[in-house]
C-alpha positions in Angstrom: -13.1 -29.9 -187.3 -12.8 -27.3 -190.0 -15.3 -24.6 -187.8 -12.7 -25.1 -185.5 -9.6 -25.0 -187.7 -11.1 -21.9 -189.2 -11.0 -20.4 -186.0 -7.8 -21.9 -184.8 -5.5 -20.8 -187.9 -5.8 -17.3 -188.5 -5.5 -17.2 -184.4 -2.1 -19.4 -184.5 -0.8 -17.3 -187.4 -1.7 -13.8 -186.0 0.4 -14.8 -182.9 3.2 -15.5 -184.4 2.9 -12.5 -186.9 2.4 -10.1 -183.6 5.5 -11.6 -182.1 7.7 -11.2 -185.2 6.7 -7.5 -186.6 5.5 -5.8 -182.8 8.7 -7.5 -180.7 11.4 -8.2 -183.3 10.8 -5.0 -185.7 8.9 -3.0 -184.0 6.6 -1.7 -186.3 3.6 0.8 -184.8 0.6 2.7 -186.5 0.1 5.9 -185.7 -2.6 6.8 -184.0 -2.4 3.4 -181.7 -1.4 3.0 -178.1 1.5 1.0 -178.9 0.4 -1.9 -176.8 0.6 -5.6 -177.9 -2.6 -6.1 -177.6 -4.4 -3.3 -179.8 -1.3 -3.9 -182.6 -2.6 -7.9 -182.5 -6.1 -6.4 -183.2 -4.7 -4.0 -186.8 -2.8 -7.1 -187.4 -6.2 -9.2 -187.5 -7.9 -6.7 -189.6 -5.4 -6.9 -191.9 -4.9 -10.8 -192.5 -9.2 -10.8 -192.6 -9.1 -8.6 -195.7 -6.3 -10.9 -197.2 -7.4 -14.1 -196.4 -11.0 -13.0 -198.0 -9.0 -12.0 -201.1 -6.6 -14.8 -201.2 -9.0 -17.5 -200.2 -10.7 -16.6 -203.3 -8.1 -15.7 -206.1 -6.2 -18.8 -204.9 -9.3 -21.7 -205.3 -10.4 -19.7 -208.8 -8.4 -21.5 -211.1 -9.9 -24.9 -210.4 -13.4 -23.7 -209.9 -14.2 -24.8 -213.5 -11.7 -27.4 -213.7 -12.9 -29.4 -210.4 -16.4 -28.9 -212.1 -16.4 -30.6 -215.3 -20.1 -31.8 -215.2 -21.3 -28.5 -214.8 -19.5 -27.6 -218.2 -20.9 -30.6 -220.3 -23.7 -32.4 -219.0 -25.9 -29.7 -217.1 -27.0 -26.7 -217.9 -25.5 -24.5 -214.9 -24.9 -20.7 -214.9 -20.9 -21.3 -214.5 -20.6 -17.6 -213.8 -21.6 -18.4 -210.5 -18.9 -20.7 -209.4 -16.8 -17.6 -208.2 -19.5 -16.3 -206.2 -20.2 -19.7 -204.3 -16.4 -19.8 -203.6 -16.6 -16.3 -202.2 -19.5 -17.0 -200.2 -17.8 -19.6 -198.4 -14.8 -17.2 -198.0 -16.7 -14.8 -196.8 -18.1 -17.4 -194.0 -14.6 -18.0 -193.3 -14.4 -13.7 -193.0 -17.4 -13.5 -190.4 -16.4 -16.2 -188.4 -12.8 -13.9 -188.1 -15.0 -11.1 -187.7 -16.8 -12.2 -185.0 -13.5 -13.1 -183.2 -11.9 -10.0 -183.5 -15.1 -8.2 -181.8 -15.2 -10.3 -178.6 -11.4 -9.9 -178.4 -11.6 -6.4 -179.1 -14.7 -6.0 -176.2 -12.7 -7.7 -173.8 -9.7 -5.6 -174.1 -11.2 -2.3 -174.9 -14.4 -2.3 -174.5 -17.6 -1.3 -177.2 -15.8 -0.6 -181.0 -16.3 3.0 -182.0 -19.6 3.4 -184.2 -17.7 3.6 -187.1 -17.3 -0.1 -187.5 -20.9 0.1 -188.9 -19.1 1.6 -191.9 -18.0 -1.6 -192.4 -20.1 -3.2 -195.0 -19.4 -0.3 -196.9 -15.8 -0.4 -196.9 -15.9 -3.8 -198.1 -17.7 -3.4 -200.8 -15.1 -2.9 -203.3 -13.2 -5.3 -202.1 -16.1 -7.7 -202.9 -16.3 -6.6 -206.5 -12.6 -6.6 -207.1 -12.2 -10.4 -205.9 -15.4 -11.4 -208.1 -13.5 -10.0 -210.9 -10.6 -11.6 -210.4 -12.1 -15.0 -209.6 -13.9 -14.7 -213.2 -10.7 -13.8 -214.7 -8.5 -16.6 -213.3 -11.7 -19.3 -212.8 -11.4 -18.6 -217.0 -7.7 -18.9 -217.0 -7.4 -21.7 -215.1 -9.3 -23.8 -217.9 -6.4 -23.1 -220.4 -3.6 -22.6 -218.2 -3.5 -25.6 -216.1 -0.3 -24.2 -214.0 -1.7 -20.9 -213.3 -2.2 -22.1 -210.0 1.0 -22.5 -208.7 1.4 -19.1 -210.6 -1.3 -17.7 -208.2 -0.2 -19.3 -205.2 3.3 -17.2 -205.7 1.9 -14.0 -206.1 -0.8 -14.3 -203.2 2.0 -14.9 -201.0 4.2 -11.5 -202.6 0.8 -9.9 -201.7 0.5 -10.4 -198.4 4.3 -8.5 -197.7 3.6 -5.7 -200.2 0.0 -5.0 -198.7 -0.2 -2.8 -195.5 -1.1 -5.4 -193.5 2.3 -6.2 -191.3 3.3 -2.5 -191.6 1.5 0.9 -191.7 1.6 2.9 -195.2 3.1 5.7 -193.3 6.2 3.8 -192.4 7.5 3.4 -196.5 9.8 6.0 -198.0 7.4 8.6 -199.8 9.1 7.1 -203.0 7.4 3.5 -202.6 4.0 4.8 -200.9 2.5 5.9 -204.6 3.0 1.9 -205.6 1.7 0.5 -202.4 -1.6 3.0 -203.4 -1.8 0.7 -206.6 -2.3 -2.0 -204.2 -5.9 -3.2 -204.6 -5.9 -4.2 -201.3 -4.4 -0.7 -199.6 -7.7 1.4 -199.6 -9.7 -1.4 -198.2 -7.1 -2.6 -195.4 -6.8 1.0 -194.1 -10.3 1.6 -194.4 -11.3 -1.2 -192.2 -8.6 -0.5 -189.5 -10.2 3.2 -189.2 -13.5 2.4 -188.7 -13.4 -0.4 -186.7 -10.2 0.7 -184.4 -9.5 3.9 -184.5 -12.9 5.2 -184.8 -12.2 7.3 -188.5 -15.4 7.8 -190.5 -15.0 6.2 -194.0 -13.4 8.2 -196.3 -15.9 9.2 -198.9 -13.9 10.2 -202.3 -11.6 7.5 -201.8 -14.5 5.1 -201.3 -16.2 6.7 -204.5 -12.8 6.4 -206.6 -12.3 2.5 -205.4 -15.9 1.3 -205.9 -15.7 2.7 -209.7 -11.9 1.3 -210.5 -13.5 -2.4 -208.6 -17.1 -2.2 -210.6 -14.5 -1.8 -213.8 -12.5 -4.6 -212.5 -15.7 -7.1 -211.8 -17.1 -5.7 -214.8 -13.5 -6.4 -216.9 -13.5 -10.2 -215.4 -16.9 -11.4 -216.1 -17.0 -10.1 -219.8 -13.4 -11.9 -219.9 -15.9 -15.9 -218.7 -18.9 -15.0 -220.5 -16.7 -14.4 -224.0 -14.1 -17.7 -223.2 -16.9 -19.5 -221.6 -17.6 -21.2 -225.2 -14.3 -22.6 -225.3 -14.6 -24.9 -221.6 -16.1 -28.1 -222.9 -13.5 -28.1 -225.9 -10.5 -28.1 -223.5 -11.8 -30.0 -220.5 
């Protein structure tokens, strides 16, 4: 039942998400045919990215917490709690994945090349969510109601992320803050190599991949320094 719910909800959600921003407001990227069908396909994109991302950052709090034996009675590198949740986030991502290919070969036939740019693309998206994992698996230990914190914010995420809307559609005014989005480069990175058959862009990949590294880098010096102070809370 939860293969098939992990297949089921991202599928429920994205038709209702197509209905509400292609039919009620409209919104197009540029560079698309306008149809339903291909703006259903950036749509799924999108929500893979941030479901990948939220999946994690949401479930990091209580990695630690929901692990207490791991902290006191065995000897377990905790450091990799975040990167067993990711894992099975990233399960989660290929199952989507593999989805949005057979819908995207019905309707349109073979993806561009491109999409073999993929693993790239996500790459700092990988490092950036380990990071943050780290920082709020550590957090979660000390700040017990972080999580409802977390849950807030992942949900302001979603609407301030290009993932409903293109960048191009903002006031120039706004588009420099939606750029601070860690989630902006890698969302319209993925929808032009796997839709509209753009070649990664290689300075911007360069830029993100040092500013994630920093950011994974950041987080697990954050666990390894508080790391001490687990059994003494929990």
């Amino acid at each position: 039942m939860g293969l098939l719910w992990s297949f089921f909800n991202p599928v429920l959600m994205l038709t209702v998400y197509t209905f509400v921003f292609s039919v009620v407001f409209r919104a197009r990227w540029v560079g698309g045919s306008g149809s339903k069908t291909e703006f259903a396909l950036v749509l799924f994109a999108g929500l893979m990215v941030f479901n990948l991302f939220a999946e994690c950052i949401n479930r990091a709090p209580d990695l630690v917490v929901g692990n207490v034996n791991y902290v006191k009675k065995v000897i377990f590198p905790l450091e990799l709690l975040p990167v067993v949740g990711f894992g099975a986030a990233a399960f989660h991502f290929l199952i989507n994945l593999l989805v949005w290919i057979l819908f995207f070969c019905v309707f349109f036939g073979v993806p561009s090349p491109t999409i073999l740019w993929l693993p790239l693309v996500l790459i700092p998206l990988v490092l950036t969510t380990l990071g943050f994992s780290w920082l709020l698996a550590s957090l979660g230990v000390f700040i017990r109601d972080i999580t409802q914190i977390i849950g807030v914010i992942t949900s302001v995420l979603m609407f301030v992320s290009p993932i409903f809307y293109p960048v191009e559609a903002l006031p120039d005014q706004y588009r420099l803050f939606m750029n601070l989005n860690p989630l902006t480069f890698v969302v319209e990175q993925v929808r032009d190599v796997m839709i509209f058959g753009r070649p990664l862009n290689g300075f911007s990949w360069l830029t993100q991949l040092l500013l994630s590294a920093l950011v994974a880098w950041l987080g697990f010096a954050w666990f390894q320094k508080t790391r001490k102070g687990f059994a003494d809370v929990l």
